[in-house]
N, C-alpha and C positions, 0 to 999 in steps of 0.2 A: 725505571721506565725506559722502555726499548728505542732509539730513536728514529725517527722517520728519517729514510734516505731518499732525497728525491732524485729523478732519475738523471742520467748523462745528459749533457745537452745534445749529442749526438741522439741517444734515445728519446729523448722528449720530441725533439722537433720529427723523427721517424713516426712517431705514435700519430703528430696531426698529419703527415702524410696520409698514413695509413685511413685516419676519420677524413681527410679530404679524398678519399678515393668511396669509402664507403659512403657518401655524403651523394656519389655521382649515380648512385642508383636509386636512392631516394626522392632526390629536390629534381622537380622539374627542369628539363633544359627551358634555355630560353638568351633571346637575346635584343639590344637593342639596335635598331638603325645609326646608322654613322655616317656623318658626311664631312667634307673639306672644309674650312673656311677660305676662300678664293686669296683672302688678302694677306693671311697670315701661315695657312697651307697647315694650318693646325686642324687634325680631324677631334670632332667633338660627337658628342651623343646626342642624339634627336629627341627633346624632350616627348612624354607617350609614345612613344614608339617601343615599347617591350613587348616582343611576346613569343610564345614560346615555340620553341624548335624540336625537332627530332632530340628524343635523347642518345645520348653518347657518351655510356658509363666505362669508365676508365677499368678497365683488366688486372688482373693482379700483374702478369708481365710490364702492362704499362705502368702500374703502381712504378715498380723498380725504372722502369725508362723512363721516368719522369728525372729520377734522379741525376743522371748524365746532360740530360735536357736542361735542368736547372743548372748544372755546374756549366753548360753552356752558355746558357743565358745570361749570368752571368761572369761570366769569364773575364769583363774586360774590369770588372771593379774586384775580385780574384787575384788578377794577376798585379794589378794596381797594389795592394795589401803585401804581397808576394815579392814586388819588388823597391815596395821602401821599407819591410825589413832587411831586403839584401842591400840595399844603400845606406840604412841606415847601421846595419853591423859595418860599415866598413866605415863610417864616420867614426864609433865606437871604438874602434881599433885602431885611431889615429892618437887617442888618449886627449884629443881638443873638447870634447863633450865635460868630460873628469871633471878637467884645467878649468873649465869655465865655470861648471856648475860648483866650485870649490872654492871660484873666485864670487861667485854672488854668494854663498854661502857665510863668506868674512863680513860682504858688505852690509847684509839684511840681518847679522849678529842681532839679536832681542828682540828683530821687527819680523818674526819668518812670517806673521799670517797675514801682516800685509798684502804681500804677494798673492793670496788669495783671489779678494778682490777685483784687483789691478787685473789679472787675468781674465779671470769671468768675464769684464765688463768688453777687453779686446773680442776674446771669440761671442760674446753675446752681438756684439756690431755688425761682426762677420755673419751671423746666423740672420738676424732682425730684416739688415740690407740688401745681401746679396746670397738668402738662402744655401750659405756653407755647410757643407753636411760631410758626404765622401771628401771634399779639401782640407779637412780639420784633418784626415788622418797621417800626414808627415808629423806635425805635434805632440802626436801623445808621446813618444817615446821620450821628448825633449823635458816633457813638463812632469812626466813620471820621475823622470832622474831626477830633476831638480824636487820635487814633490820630497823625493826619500831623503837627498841628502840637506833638507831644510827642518828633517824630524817629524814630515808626517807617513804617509802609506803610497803605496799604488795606486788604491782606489780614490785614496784625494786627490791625485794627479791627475786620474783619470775623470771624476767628477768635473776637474777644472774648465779640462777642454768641453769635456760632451754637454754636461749641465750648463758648461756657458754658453754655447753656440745654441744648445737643446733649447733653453731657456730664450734665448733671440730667438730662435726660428719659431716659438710656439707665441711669442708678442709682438711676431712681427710687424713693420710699422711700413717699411717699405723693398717688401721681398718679392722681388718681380716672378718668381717662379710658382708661387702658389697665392699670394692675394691680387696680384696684377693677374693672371689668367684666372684667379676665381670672380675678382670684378669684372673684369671685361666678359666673360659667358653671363654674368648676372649684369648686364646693362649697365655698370655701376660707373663714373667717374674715374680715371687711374687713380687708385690711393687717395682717394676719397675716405672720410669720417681718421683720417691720422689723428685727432689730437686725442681720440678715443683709447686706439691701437698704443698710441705715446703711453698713456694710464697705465693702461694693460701690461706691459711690453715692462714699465720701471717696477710694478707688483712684482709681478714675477719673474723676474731676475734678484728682485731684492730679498725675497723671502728664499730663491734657491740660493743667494751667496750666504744667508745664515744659516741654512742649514747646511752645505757645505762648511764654513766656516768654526760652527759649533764641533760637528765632527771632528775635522782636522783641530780643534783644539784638543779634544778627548783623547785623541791617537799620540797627540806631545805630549801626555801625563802618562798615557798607558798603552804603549803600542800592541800589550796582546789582546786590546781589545778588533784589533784589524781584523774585519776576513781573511787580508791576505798574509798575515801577520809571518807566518812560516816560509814564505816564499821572500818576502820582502828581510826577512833575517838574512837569508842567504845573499841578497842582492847589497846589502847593507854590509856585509865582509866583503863582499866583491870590491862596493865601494870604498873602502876605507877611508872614511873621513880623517884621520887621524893623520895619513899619510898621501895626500893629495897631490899630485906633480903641480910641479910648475906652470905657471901661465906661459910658455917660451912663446917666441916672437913664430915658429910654425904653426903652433894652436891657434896663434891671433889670426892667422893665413887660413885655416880652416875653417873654423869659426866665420870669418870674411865670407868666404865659397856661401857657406850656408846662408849667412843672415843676405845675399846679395841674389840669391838663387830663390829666397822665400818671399823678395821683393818682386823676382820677376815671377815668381807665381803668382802674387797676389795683383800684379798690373796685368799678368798672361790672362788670369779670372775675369778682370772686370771690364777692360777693355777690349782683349782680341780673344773672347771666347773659350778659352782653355778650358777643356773638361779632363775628363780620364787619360783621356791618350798621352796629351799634351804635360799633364802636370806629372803622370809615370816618367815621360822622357824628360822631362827637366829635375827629378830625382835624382832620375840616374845618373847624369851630367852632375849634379852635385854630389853622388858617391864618389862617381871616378876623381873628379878632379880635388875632391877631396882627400881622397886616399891618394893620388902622387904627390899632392902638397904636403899630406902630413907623412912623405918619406916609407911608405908601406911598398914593396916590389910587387910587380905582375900577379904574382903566381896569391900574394899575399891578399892582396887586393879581390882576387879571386874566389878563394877560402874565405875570407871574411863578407862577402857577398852571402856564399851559401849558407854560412854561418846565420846568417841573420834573419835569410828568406826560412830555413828551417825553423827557426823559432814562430813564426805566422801562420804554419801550416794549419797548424789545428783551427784558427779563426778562418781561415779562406774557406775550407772544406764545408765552415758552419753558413758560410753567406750562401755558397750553392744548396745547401740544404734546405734552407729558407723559402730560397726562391723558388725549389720542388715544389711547394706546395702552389705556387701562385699556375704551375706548369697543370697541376693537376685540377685543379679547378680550371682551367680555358679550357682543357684538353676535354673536359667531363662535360663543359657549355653552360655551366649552372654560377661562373661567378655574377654574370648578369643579371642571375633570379635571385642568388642575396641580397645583391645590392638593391634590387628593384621592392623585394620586401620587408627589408629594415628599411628602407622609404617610406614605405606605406605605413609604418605602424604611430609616424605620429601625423599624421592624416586624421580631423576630429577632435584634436585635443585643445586647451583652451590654448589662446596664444604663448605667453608663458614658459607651459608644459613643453608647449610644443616647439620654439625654443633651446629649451634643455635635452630634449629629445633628438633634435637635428644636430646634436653637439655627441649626444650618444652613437647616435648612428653612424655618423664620421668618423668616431672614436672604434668603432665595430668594422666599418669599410677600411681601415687605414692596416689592419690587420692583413686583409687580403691584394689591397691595393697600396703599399707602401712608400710609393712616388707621390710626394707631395703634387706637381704636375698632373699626374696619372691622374692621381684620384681628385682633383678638380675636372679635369677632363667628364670623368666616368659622372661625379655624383653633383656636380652644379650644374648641370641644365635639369636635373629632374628636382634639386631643391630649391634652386630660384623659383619656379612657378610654383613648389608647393607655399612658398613663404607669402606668395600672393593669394594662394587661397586659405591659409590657417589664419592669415592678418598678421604678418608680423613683415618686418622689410625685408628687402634682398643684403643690404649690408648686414643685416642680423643672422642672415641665413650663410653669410661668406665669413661671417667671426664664429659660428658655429663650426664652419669646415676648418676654422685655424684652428682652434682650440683641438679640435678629433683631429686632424690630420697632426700636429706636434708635438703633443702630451704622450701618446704612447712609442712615439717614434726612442723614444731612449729607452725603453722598456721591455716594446715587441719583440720575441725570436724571428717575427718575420722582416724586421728592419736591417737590411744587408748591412748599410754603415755603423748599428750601434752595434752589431752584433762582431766586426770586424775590431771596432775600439775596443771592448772588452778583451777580444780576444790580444791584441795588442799588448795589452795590460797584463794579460793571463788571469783574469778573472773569469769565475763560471758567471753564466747566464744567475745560476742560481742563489749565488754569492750576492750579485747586484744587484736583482731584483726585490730580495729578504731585503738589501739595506735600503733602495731604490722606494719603498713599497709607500713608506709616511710621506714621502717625499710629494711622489705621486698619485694621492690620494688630497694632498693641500692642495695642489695644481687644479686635480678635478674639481673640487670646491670650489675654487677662483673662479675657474672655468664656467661653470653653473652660473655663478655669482653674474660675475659679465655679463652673461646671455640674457639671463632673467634681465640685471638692469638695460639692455640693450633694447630690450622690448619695452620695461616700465615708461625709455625717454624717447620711443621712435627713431631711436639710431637710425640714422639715413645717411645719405638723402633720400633713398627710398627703399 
């Protein structure tokens, strides 16, 4: 039997380009009203207020100028990807990474899957609290290494960080960027019905660390069962467990730089705002001064930058490809009229249904609108008042938007950040997803589950 090849990720995400352009001569333009909020300077959507516009169906020439558009668009989370592989090839090239990861690996002798856990539960914190997403990506490369050289794969490594964080961000309990702006558009108390989200939040993280867990046991009895199993051979003689350098006292100096530089990323995060710009340039600061501590020259230092930024290249190119599509649907006028008609479609249904439907439909907008932010913006002033008139509450209608807005965020090709971690990892889209697929299908179930009993108990306060 012949086997099905599915297509490049470069090709696949090209094909829904292409259906997002064909899609702009079909669906109605349209659009909604938007105004300021005075106190917050946050623009929101004007609940009924859609309707439709001249159309403005995107060109085959624009087809293609979307693409440039999109790799503009995002450029700054691009070059962020771009430049802590070139920081971090040159921490790699100091041999402090090896050294350390050689020295947990003595420590955790007969305990490796411990460290599982123990991880998950860190970036699930990071996801839950303070909505970490693009910040998790300095990590993978740290936890991939240590991933191989404890006997499991790339994609455990890579599970670690994204399923951990994924898993916080989708039970979130108090994540100021998507349930604090989905409550406050829905009237709601700040982080009101927590001890619900609490529930929520330890399910699913506990069922994604077994099934992580289970995996990475499979993978220490039989590593060809890995996707990346071929790649990960190769990385695995690179490593040479067998013959591991020394811990020397400049490893410890490097090692230092790092763990001191990921402290101030993580106070630059929570206290003074640090996004993209801010956490690139404090990378970079820890490439450099890591590579003259661990004794590499100028020119060495250099090379080992590009060395590293070359490796990410294929992942960057995939984030701006992504976001073509979101270019080509504004560009077309019609992502408004998606949104406003997977709205409507559980309008009528019993409470319930309708429920599980506002969790669908979230689930469908997050596709198009892949900012958690974003898409409370766009799709909570039109689901708040429909949750008032199906009868179900507005905090049921704002766990709806969790569940859609972070369930398929590890999954989507149009989610820049998970599509940047795989690529990290060197994993295809289509690699993750085959293994991704049970995963995220239990999630959905949960998800449902929730919603349904959310409505059964009048989750409120209202």
């Amino acid at each position: 039997m012949k086997r099905i090849r599915l297509p490049h990720t470069y090709a696949l995400l090209f094909f829904i380009i292409i259906l997002a352009t064909v899609l702009t001569y079909v669906v109605p333009a349209g659009e909604f009203d938007r105004a300021e909020d005075a106190d917050t300077g946050r623009i929101f959507v004007v609940p009924n207020s859609f309707h439709e516009v001249e159309n403005e169906p995107v060109s085959p020439f624009g087809l293609f100028k979307a693409i440039p558009k999109g790799m503009e668009k995002a450029g700054y989370i691009i070059f962020f990807v771009l430049m802590i592989g070139g920081s971090f090839g040159i921490l790699q090239a100091t041999g402090a990474i090896d050294a350390g990861i050689g020295k947990t690996v003595v420590l955790m002798k007969g305990k490796e899957k411990l460290v599982i856990p123990v991880i998950m539960f860190i970036f699930s914190l990071a996801g839950a609290m303070l909505g970490s997403a693009e910040e998790m990506l300095p990590f993978y490369p740290i936890v991939i290494a240590l991933s191989l050289a404890l006997g499991f794969d790339t994609l455990t490594g890579t599970a670690m960080v994204l399923l951990g964080a994924g898993a916080g961000f989708a039970g979130a309990f108090l994540n100021p960027f998507t349930i604090g702006i989905a409550q406050g558009i829905a009237g709601l108390p700040l982080f009101s019905g927590i001890w619900f989200r609490l529930i929520v939040y330890v399910t699913i993280l506990g069922v994604t660390i077994i099934y992580v867990y289970r995996y990475a046991g499979k993978v220490q009895k039989d590593p060809t069962i890995s996707p990346t199993y071929e790649k990960d051979k190769i990385k695995h003689e690179n490593l040479d467990l067998a013959n591991l350098p020394d811990f020397t006292t400049r490893h410890k100096i490097v090692v230092a730089i790092l763990v001191i530089g990921m402290a101030i990323l993580a106070f630059g995060v929570v206290q003074l705002g640090f996004y993209i710009t801010e956490l690139t340039a404090t990378f970079l600061i820890i490439g450099l001064l890591a590579g003259i501590a661990g004794g590499l020259g100028v020119n060495r230092i250099a090379e080992e930058f590009v060395k590293g930024a070359q490796e990410l290249v294929y992942g960057a190119l995939v984030i701006g490809l992504a976001t073509s599509i979101m270019v080509v649907l504004e560009d077309g006028r019609i992502l408004d009229t998606i949104i406003n008609g997977m709205a409507s479609v559980v309008q009528g249904l019993p409470p319930t249904i309708s429920g599980i439907g506002m969790f669908v439909v979230q689930s469908l907008t997050n596709l198009f609108v892949p900012s958690g932010s974003g898409q409370a913006a766009v799709s909570m002033p039109i689901m708040a008042p429909m949750a008032d008139v199906v009868g179900i509450t507005r905090q049921t209608a704002v766990l709806a938007f969790q569940f859609g807005d972070g369930f398929s965020n590890v999954i989507s090709p149009t989610s820049g950040y998970f599509m940047a971690a795989i690529a990290i990892g060197g994993i295809s889209w289509e690699k993750w997803a085959k293994w991704m697929w049970p995963l995220f299908l239990i999630w959905t179930i949960l998800g449902a589950a929730f919603v349904a009993l959310s409505v059964i108990i009048n989750y409120g306060p209202f």
